[in-house]
C-alpha positions as CSV (number, residue, x, y, z in Angstrom):
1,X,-220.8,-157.3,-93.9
2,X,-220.4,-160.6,-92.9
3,X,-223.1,-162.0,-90.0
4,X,-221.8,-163.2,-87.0
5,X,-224.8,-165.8,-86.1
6,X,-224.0,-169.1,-87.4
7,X,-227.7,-170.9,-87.0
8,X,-230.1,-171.2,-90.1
9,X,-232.0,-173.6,-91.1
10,X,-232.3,-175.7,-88.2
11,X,-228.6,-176.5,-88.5
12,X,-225.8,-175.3,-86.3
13,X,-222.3,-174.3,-88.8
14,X,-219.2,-174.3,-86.6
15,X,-215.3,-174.9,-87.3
16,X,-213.2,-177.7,-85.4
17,X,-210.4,-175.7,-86.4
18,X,-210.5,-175.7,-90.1
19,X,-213.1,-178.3,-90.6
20,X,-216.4,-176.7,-91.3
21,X,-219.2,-179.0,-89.5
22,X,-222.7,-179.3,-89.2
23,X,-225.0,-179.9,-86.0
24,X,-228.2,-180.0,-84.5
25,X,-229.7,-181.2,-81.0
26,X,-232.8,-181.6,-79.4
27,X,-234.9,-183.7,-77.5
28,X,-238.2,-183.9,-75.6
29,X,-239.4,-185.5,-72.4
30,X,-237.1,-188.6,-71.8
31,X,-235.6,-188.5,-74.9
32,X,-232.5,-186.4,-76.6
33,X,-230.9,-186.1,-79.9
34,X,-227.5,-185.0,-81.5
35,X,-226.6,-184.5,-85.1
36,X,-222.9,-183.7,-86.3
37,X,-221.9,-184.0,-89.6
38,X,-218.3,-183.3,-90.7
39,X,-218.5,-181.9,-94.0
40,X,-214.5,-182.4,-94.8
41,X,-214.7,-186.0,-94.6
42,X,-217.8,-186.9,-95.3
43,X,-218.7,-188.9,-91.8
44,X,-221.5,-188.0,-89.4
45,X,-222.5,-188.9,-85.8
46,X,-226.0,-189.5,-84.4
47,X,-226.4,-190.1,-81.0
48,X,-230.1,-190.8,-79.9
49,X,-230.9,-191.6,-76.3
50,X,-234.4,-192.4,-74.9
51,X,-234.3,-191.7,-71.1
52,X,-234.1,-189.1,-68.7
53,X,-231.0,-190.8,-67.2
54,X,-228.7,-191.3,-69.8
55,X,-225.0,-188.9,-69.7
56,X,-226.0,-187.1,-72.5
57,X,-223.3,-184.4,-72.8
58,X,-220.7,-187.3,-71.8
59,X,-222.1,-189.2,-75.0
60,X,-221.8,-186.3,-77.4
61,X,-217.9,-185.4,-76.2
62,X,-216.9,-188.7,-76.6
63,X,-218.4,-189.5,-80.3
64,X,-217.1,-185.7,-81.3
65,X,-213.9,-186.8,-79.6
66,X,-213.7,-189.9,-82.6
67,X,-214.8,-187.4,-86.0
């Protein structure tokens, strides 16, 4: 049987419709972090922001937008 729960490790695994891809956030107090890494081309995208103020979600759309 095949799970359904596509989290181990730490990592996220996900399709962008056939692409398989890797990712990861997080963050703390004043600080977040993304991690995407498109395993069909071999290019990744960090985005690291160090305030509370900072579009966050906006950020990530708009690097996933360019992988």
């Amino acid at each position: 049987a095949q799970s359904s729960n596509r989290y181990g490790f730490g990592i996220g695994v996900e399709r962008a419709g056939e692409k398989p891809r890797l990712a990861h956030s997080g963050g703390w107090i004043g600080t977040g972090t993304f991690l995407m890494s498109d395993l069909e081309t071999d290019s990744a995208i960090i985005v690291l922001v160090n305030c509370d103020s900072a579009p966050f979600p906006d950020l990530i759309k708009a690097a996933v937008s360019r992988l």
